[in-house]
C-alpha positions as CSV (number, residue, x, y, z in Angstrom):
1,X,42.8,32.6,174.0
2,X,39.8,32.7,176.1
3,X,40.1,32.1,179.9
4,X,36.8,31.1,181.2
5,X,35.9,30.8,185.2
6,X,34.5,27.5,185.8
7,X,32.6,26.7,188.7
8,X,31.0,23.1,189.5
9,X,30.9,20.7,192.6
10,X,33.9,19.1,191.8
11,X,35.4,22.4,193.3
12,X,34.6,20.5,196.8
13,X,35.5,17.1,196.1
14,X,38.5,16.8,194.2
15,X,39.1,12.6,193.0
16,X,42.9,12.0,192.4
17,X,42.3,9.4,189.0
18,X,43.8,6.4,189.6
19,X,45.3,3.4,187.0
20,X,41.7,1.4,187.7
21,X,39.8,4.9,187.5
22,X,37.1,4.9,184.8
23,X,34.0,7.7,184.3
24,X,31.0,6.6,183.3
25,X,29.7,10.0,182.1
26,X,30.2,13.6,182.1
27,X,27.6,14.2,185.1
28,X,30.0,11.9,187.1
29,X,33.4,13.4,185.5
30,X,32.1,17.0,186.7
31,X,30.5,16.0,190.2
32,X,26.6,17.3,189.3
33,X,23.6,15.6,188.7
34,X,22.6,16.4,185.6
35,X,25.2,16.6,182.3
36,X,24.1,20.1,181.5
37,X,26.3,23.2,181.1
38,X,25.0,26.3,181.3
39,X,27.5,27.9,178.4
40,X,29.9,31.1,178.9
41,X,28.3,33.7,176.9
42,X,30.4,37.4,176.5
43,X,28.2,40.1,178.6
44,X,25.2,37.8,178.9
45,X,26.8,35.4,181.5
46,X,26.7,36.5,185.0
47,X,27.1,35.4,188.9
48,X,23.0,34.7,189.1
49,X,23.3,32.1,186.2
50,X,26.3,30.5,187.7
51,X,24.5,30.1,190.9
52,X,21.4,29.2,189.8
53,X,22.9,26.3,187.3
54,X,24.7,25.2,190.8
55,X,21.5,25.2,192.4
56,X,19.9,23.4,189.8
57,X,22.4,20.2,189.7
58,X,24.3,21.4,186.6
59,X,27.3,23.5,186.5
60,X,28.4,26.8,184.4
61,X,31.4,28.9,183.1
62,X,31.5,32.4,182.0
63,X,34.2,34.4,180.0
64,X,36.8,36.2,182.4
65,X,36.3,38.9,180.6
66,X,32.7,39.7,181.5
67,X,34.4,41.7,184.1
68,X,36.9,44.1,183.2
69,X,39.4,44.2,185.9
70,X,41.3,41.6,187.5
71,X,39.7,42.6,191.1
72,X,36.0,42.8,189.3
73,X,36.8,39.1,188.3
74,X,38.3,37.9,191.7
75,X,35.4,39.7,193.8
76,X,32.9,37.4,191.8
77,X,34.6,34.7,192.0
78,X,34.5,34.9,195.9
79,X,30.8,36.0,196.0
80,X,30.0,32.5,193.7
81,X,31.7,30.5,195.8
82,X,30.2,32.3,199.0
83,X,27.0,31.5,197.6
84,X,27.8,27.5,197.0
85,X,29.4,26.3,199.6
């Protein structure tokens, strides 16, 4: 199994679907402007291209295991999210 950190603007808005609830489109589904992911890549993805996809209107994911320890993984989580919000 591959776990993969997954960071978009939907991470600030969360929508509760309800019975009536239908997306129109990925781009909507995922909160960003454009329906672009920038893909998880082992040891090529990093914070800078999570950021800049953000920046850009797209989002991005990259394998947990780009960082080899559990407190290497949360401190980038935390510096992504500093970064976006």
């Amino acid at each position: 199994m591959i776990t993969l950190a997954y960071f978009s603007k939907s991470f600030l808005r969360c929508h509760i679907p309800t019975k009536n609830f239908k997306l129109k489109n990925l781009a909507e589904l995922l909160n960003i402007d454009y329906p672009i992911i920038v893909a998880p890549m082992f040891l090529v993805s990093n914070e800078d291209m999570v950021v800049a996809a953000w920046e850009g209107g797209a989002t991005a994911a990259f394998p947990a295991l780009n960082y080899r320890s559990l407190d290497d993984l949360r401190n980038v989580i935390r510096r992504i999210k500093s970064r976006t919000e």
